[in-house]
C-alpha positions in Angstrom: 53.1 134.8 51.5 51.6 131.1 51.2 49.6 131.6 48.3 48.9 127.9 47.8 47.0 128.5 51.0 45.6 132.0 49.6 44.7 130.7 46.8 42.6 127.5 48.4 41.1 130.0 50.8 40.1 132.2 47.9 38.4 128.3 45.7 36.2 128.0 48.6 34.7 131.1 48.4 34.5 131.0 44.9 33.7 127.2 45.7 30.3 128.9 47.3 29.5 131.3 45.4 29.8 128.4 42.6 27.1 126.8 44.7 24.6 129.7 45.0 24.5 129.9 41.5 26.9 133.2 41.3 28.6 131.5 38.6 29.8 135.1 37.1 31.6 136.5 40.9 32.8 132.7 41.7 34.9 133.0 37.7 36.0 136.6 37.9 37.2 135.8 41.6 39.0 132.7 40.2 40.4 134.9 36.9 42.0 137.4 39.4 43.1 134.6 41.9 44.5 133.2 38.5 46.4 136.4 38.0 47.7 137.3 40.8 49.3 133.4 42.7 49.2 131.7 38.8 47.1 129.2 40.5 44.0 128.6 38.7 41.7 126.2 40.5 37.7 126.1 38.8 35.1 127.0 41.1 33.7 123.6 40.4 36.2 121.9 41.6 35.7 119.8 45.1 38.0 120.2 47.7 38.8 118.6 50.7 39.8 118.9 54.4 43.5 119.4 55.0 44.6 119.7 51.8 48.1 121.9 50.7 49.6 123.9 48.0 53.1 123.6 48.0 54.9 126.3 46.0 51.5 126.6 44.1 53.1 128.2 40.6 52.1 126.4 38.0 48.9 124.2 39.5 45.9 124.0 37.9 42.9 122.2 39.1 40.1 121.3 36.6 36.5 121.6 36.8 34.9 118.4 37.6 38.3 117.7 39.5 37.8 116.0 43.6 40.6 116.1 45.8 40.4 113.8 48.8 40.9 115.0 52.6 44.4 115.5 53.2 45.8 115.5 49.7 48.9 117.5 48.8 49.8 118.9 45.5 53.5 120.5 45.0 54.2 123.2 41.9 53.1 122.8 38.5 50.7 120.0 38.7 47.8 119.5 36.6 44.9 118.2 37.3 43.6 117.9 34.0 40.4 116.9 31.8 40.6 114.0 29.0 39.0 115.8 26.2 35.3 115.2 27.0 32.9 117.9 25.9 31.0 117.4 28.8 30.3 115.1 32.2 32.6 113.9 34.5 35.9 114.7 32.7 39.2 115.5 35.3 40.5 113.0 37.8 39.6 112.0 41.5 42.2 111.7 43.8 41.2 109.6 47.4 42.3 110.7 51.1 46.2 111.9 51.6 47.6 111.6 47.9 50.9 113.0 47.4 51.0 114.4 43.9 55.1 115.0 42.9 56.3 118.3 41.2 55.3 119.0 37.9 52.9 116.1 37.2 50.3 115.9 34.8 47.3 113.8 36.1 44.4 113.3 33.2 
């Protein structure tokens, strides 16, 4: 049940370990979240307050990604890099940003 919400629960965990420097726990916690709710948010990636999962199949969240308090993202939306190597790469969404079904966001 509510594995958008599962699987944000399970990013800020991974979110801190990220932190710590547990780089290793923080990606194999991510790989299974992956797995099991086909959600696959990086560790990296900053989250805010308030923020939903609708549906959740399909969404992926990007490394250097920031998501704004309040934001809501519905099934199948990327959140994805330009192509960069390396550096500041996926895109920023601000406070309560609706992002449709199925949209790609690079």
């Amino acid at each position: 049940f509510f594995k958008g919400y599962q699987a944000l629960q399970a990013h800020r965990v991974g979110h801190w370990y990220w932190g710590q420097g547990r780089c290793m726990l923080a990606s194999a916690l991510q790989s299974r979240v992956s797995e099991v709710f086909a959600v696959d948010i990086h560790p990296a990636a900053r989250i805010g307050r308030g923020c939903m999962i609708d549906h959740a199949t399909g969404v992926v969240i990007g490394e250097t990604s920031v998501l704004g308090d309040g934001c809501t993202l519905l099934h199948g939306v990327t959140l994805g890099g330009t192509g960069k190597i390396a550096g500041d790469r996926h895109p920023k969404l601000g406070k309560n940003v609706v992002v449709g079904a199925m949209a790609v966001v690079l």
